[in-house]
Backbone bond lengths (Angstrom), bond angles and torsions (degrees), N, CA, C in turn:
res aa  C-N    CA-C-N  psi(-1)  N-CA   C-N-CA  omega(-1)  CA-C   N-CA-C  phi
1 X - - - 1.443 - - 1.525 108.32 -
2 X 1.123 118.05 157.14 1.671 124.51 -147.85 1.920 81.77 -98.14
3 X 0.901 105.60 172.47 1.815 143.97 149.49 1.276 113.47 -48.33
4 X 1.452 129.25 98.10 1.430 98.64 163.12 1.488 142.65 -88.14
5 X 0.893 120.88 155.68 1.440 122.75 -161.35 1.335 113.53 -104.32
6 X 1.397 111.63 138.02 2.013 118.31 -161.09 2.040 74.83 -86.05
7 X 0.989 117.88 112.67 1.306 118.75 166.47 1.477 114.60 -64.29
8 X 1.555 113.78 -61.38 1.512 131.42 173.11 1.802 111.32 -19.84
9 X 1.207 86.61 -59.70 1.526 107.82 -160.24 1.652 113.02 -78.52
10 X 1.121 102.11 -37.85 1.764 129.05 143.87 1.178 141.89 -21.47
11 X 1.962 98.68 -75.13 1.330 113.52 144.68 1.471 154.81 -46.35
12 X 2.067 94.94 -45.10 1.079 105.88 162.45 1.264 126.31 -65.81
13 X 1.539 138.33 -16.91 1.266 130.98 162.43 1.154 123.26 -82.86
14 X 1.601 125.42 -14.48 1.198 124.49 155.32 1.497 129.05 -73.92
15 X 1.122 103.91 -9.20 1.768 113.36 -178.35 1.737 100.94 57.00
16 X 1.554 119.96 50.94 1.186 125.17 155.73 1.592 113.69 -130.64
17 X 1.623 104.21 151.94 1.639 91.17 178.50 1.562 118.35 -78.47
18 X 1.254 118.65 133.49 1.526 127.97 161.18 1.413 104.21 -15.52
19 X 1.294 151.79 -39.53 1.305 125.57 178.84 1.381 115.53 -79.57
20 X 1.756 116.76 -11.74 1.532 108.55 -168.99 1.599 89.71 -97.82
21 X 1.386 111.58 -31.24 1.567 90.39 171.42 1.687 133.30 -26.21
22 X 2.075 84.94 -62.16 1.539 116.73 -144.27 2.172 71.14 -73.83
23 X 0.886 142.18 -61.64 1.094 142.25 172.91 1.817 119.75 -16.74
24 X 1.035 100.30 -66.22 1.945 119.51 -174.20 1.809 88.69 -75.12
25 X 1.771 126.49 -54.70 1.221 114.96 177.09 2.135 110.55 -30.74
26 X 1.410 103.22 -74.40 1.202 126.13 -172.67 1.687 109.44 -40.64
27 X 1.226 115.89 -42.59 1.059 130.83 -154.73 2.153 98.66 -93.34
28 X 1.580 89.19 -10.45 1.822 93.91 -163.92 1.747 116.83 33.89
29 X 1.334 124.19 39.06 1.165 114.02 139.70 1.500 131.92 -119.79
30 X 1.362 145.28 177.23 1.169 142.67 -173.27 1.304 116.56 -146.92
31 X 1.892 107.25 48.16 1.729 117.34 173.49 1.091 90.43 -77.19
32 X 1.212 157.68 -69.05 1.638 159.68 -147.02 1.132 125.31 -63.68
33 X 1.513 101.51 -48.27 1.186 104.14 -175.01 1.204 131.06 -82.14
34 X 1.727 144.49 154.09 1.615 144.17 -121.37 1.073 92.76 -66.41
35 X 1.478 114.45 -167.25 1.863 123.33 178.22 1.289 89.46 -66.28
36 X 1.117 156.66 -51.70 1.423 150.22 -110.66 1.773 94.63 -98.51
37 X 1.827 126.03 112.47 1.081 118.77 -178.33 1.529 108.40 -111.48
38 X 1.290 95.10 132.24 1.864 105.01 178.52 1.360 133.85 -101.41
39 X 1.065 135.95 149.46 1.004 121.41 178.88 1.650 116.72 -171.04
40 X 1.266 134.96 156.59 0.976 145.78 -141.00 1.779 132.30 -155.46
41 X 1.243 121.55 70.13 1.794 108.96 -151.45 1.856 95.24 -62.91
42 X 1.020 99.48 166.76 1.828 104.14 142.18 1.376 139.23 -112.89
43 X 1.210 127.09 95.54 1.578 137.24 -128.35 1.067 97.32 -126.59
44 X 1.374 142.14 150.75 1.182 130.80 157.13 1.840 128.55 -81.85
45 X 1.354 98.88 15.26 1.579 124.96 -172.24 1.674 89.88 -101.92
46 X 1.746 125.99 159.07 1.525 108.23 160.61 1.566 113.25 -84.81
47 X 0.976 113.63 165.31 1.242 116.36 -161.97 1.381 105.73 -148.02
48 X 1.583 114.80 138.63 1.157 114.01 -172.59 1.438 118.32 -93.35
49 X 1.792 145.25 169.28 1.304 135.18 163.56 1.482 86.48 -99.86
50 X 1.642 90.06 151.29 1.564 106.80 165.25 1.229 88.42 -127.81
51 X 1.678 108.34 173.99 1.459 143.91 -146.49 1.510 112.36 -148.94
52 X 1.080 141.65 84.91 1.405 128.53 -146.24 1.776 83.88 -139.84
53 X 1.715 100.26 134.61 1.267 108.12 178.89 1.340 108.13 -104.61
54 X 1.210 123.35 156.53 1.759 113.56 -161.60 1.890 87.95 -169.73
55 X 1.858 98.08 137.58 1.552 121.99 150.63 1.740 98.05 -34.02
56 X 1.135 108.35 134.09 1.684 127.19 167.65 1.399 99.73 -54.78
57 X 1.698 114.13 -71.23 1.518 95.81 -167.21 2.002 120.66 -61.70
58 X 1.434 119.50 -27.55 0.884 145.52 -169.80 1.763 104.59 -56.28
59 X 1.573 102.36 -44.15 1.059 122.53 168.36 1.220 149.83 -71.54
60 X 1.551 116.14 -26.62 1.369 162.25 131.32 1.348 109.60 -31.83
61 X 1.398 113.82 -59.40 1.470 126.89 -156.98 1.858 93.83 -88.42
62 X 0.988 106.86 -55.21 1.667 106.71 169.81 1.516 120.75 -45.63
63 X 1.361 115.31 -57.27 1.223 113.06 146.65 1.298 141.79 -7.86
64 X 1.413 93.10 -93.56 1.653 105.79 165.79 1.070 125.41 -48.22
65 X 1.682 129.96 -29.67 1.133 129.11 -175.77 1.921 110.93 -101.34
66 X 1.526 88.88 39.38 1.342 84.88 -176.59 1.786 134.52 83.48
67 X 1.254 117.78 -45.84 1.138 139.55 -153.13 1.834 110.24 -74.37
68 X 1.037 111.72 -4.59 1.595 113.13 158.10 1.309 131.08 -110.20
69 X 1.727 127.69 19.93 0.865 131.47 -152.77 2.058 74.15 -98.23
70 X 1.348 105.48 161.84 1.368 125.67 -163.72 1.653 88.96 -73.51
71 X 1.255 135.24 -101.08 1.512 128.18 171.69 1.279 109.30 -2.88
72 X 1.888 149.90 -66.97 1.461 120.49 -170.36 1.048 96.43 -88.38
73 X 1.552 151.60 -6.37 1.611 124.92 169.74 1.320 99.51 -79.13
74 X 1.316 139.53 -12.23 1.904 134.64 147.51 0.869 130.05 -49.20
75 X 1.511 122.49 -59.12 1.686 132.45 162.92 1.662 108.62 -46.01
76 X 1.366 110.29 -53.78 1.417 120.07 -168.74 1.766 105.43 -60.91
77 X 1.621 126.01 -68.70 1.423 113.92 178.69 1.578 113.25 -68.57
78 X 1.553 120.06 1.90 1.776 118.22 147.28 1.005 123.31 -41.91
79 X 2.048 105.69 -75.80 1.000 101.67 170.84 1.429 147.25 -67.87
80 X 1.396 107.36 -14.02 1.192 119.21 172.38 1.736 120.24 -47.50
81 X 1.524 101.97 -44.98 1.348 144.03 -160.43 1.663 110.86 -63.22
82 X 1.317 87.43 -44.08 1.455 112.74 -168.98 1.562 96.02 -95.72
83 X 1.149 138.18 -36.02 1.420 131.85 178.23 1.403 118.69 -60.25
84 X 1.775 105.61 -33.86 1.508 124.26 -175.18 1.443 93.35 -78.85
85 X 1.303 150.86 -28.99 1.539 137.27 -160.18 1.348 91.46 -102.35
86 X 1.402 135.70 -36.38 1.559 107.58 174.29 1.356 112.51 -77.45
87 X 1.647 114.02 -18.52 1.432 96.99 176.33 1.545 107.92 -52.23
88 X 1.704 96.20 -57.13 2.092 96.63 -179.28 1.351 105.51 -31.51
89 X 1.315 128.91 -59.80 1.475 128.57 -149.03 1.542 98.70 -67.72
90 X 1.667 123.48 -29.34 1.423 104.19 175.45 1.392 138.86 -66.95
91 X 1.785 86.52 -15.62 1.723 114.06 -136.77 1.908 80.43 -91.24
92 X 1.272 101.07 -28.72 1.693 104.46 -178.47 1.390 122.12 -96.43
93 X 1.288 102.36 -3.79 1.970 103.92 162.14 1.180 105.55 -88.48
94 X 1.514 125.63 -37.77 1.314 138.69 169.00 1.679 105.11 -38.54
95 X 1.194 130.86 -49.93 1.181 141.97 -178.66 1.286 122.91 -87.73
96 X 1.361 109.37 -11.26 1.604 113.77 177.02 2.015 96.73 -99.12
97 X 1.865 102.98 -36.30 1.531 76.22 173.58 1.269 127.76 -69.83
98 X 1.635 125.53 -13.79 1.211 117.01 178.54 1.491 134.76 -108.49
99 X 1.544 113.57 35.73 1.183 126.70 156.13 1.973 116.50 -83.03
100 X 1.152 78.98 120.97 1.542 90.79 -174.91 1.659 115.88 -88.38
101 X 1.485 93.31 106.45 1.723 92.09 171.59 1.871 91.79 178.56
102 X 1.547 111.39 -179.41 1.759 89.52 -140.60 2.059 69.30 -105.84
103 X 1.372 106.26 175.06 1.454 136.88 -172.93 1.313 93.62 -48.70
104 X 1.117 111.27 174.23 1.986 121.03 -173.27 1.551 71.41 -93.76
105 X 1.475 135.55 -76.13 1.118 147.19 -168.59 1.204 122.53 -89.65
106 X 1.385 122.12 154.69 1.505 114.96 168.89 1.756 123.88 -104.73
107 X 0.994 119.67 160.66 1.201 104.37 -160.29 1.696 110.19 -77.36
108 X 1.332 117.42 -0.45 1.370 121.82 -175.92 1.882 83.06 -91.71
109 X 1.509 131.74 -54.55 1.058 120.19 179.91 1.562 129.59 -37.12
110 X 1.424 98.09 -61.73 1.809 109.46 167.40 1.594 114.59 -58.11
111 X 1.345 111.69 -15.17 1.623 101.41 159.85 1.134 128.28 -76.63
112 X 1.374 105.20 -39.18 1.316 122.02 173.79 1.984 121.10 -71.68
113 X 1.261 106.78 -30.78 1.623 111.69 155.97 1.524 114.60 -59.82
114 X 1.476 111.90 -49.77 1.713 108.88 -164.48 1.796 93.77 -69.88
115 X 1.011 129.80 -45.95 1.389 146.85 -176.00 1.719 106.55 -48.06
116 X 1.211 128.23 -44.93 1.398 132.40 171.98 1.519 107.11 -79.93
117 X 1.400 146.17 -37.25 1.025 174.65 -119.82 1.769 86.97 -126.10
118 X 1.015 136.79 -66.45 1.279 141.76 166.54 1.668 108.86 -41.92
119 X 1.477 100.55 -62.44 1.414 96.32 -157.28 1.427 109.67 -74.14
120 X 1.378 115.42 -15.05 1.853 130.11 162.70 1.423 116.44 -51.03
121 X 1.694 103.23 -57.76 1.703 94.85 -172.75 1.823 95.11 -86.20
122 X 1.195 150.63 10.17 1.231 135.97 166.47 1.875 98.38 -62.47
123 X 1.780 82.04 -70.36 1.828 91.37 -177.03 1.726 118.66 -50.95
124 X 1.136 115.80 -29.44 1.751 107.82 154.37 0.954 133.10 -63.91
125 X 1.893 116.30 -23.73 1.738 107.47 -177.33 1.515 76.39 -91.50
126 X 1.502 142.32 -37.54 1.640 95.02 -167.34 1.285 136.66 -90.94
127 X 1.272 109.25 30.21 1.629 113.51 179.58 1.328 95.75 -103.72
């Protein structure tokens, strides 16, 4: 059995009357109703509603083509999500290459660390 839904309270933020709700609810589509598209998964995670105002045809056309169903607006602010954190991660090598000042180490040094470091655990495995 489904969720029930405070229609009243529903409606009034949609600026439609409770019968066209309980109507478009029943009917599970949302051509009619205002720009404003809603939606809601049932997850066993909490989950938030969003409220997204949108051009009619823009909205229509998204619709129809699939593209507001709760699952691809998930995938979609994923990937979005994930595009923005490697951007960070570039945006901060970007900033680590251009601090000017010389290596903690040099690379003849860190040869010379891994190189003693080597010849330590040899002489430990052979005793």
């Amino acid at each position: 059995m489904g969720k029930r839904v405070q229609t009243g309270t529903l409606a009034t933020e949609l600026g439609v009357s409770r019968g066209q709700l309980k109507r478009k609810m029943e009917s599970h589509t949302c051509e009619t109703l205002p720009r404003q598209i809603v939606f809601a998964a049932k997850r066993g995670s909490p989950m938030t509603t969003v409220h997204i105002t949108l051009p009619d045809q823009l909205a229509q056309e998204a619709q129809r083509a699939g593209l507001l169903s709760p699952a691809r607006l998930e995938k979609w602010l994923r990937d979005q999500l994930q595009t923005e954190h490697a951007n960070e991660l570039f945006a901060a090598m970007d900033r680590m290459a251009a601090v000017d000042g010389p290596p903690v180490m040099s690379p003849e040094e860190v040869a010379a660390e891994m190189a003693a470091m080597r010849a330590q655990r040899r002489a430990k495995n052979a005793n």
